[in-house]
N, C-alpha and C positions, 0 to 999 in steps of 0.2 A: 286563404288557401284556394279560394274560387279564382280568383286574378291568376296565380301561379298556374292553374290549371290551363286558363284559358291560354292563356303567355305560349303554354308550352307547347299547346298548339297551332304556335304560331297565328292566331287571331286577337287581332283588337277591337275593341268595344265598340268604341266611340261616343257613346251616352247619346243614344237619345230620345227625348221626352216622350212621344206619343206612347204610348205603351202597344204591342203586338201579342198575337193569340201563339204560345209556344206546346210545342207537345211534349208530350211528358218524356220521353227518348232524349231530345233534346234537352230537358232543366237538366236531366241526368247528366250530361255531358260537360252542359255551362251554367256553372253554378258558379256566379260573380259576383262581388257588389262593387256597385260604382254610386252612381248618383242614388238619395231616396226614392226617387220616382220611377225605377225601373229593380227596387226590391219589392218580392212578392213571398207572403207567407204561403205553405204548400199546407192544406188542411185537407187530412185523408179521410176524415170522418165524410164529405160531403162526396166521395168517390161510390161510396157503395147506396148512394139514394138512387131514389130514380127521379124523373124531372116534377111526378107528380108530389112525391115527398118532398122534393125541394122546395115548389111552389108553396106547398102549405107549411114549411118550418119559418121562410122567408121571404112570401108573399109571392103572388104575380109580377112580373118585370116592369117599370113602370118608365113607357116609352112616352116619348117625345118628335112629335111632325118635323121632316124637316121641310122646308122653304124657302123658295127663291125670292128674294128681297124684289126682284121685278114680275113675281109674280108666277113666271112661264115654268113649264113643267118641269122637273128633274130629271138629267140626264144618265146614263150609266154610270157616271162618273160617283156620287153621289146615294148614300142610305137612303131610304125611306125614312128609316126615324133611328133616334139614338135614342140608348138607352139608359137608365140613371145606373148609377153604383148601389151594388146593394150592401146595407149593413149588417154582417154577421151576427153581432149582439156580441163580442167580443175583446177586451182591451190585449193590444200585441204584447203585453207583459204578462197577459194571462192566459199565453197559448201554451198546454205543454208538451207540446212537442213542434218544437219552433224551425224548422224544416224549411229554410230561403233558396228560393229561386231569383233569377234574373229573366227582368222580360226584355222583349225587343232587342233584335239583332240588327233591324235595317237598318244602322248606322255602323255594321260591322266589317272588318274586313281583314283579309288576310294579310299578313306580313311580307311574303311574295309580290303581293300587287304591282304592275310594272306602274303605276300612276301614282305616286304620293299622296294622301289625301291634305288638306291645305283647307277644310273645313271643318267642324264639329256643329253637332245643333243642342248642344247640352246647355242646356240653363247655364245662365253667364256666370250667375259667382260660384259656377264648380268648375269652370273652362282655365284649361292653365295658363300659364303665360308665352307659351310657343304661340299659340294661335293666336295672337297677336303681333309678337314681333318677330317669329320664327315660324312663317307655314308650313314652309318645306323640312319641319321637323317635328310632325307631328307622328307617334308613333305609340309604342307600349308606354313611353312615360308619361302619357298624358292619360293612361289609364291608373295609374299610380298616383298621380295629383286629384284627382275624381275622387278616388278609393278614400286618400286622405280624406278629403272633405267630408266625404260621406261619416269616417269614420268618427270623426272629431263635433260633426250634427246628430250621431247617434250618442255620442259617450257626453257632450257639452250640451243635450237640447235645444240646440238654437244653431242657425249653421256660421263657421268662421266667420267667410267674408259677409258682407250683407254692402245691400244698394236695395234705396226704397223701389228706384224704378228699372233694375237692374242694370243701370249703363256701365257701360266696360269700364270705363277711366275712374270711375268711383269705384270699381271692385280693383283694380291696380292700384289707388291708392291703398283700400285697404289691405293687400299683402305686402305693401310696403309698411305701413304699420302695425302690422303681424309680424314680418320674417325680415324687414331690413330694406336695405336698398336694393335694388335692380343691377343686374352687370352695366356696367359704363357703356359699353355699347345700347343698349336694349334702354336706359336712364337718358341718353342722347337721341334716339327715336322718340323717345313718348312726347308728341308734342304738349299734349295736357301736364304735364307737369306744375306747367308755374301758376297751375288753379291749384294747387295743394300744397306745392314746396318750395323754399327760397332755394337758388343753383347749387348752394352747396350741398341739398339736402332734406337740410332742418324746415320742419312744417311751419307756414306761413301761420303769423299769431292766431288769428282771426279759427285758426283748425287747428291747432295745439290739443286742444283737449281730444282729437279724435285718435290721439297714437293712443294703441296699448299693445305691446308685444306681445307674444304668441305664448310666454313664460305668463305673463298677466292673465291672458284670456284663458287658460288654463283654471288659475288659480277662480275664477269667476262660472266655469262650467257648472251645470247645474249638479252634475256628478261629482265635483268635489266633498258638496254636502253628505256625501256620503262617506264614514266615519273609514269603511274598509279601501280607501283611495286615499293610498298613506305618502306620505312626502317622495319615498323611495319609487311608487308605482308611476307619481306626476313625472318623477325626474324622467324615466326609465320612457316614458309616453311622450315624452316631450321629443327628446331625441329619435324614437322611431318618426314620428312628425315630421323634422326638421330635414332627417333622410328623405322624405316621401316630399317634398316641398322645396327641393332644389328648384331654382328659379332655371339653371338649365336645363335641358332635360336629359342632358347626358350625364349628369353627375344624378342623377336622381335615384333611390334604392329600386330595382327592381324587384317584381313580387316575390320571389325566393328570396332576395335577402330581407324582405317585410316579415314573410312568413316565420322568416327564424330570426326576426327579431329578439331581442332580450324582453321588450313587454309583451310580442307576442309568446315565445315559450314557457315565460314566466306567469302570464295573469290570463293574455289571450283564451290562447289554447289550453287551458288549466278549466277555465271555464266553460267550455263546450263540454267537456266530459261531465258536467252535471246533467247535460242533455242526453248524453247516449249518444253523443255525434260519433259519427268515424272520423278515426283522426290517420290520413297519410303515417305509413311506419315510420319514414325518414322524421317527422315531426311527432314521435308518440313520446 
């Protein structure tokens, strides 16, 4: 619902990592999820302390110098010190009232833009596959491919693609071993290929055991173990997925048709109303 939102005001995300200070006018407005590292629980209780209540429920701030590796002074550019994160005392499954925001915008930008953007800085196994072999098509569906991912490392525990050191060609193989092959075009650019696959395809012996389709990876989520994740809901999940996971990105679902997905109206949004959320009337 939050993507939809943002979509329909013409702004894209773009994912990226560092995290930025949002005002609260603003979560109102853009409430998204894309990548995990830019969802943020909203907890009101910590709204009506004051700095000294805060200090004494969760300690003093516990900063850190910063310094120049040749020694010379720090310039404006640069903090004095950062500071650590602090821990609530709280597990996110035991918030109840679970209230997401999205942070950081400065990778955002409007859909008007007279300049294309042809970059993303989002952690690489959520980055779609436009910004590789398509820059000048980078747009709302590559905030749709984000979203998937995200989705699919919240409901699976673990995120799709994975690379131990995050390199691109290993995260392209693996959604070729999730979702299939690549369009013929895009399969004839990737010069990495034949570290993974023989020309027709089929994975090179030696990597045979790294395919598992995205029906597989499914069935392996940690969320499957969970008895009310019934054959009917996997099917139903799969296919929102596979819409959200178009290798082009023009065929890919956009956030109104995610939103009124079949596993979103049916399981999605079924479950937010345990929360008290507001649900859009077009989706009540």
């Amino acid at each position: 619902m939050g993507v939809r939102e943002i979509h329909q005001r013409g702004v894209i995300h773009g994912g990226k990592v560092k995290f930025s200070q949002v005002t609260g006018e603003l979560v109102t407005k853009f409430i998204e999820v894309l990548h995990p590292r830019n969802i943020l629980f909203v907890l009101p209780s910590l709204d009506a302390m004051s700095v000294d209540e805060l200090y004494k429920r969760y300690s003093l701030p516990q900063e850190a110098k910063i310094h120049r590796e040749d020694g010379a002074p720090l310039g404006p550019e640069a903090p004095p010190c950062s500071v650590m994160p602090v821990w609530l005392g709280i597990h996110a499954d035991e918030v109840s009232d679970p209230r997401i925001c999205i942070s950081d915008f400065g990778e955002a930008w409007l859909n008007t833009d007279p300049t294309p953007k042809e970059e993303l800085h989002t952690p690489p196994i959520y980055l779609p596959p436009e910004t590789t072999f398509a820059k000048n098509s980078i747009g709302f569906p590559a905030d749709i491919w984000t979203m998937a991912c995200t989705i699919h490392e919240i409901m699976g525990e673990r995120p799709l693609f994975e690379s131990y050191f995050g390199v691109r060609d290993d995260v392209i193989s693996e959604m070729v071993s999730t979702l299939g092959l690549l369009p013929s075009d895009w399969w004839q650019m990737w010069a990495a290929r034949g570290e993974f696959f023989l020309e027709d395809g089929t994975w090179k012996p030696e990597r045979a055991s790294r395919s598992m389709p995205l029906s597989e990876r499914i069935q392996h989520m940690g969320r499957q173990d969970d008895p009310g994740f019934s054959g009917e809901e996997a099917e139903s999940y799969e296919r929102m997925l596979r819409a959200m996971f178009k290798f082009k990105p023009e065929k890919r679902a956009t956030a109104e048709e995610v939103a009124k997905s079949d596993w979103m109206m049916r399981w999605g949004i079924p479950s937010l109303r345990t929360y008290d959320i507001q649900i859009p009337c077009d989706l009540s």
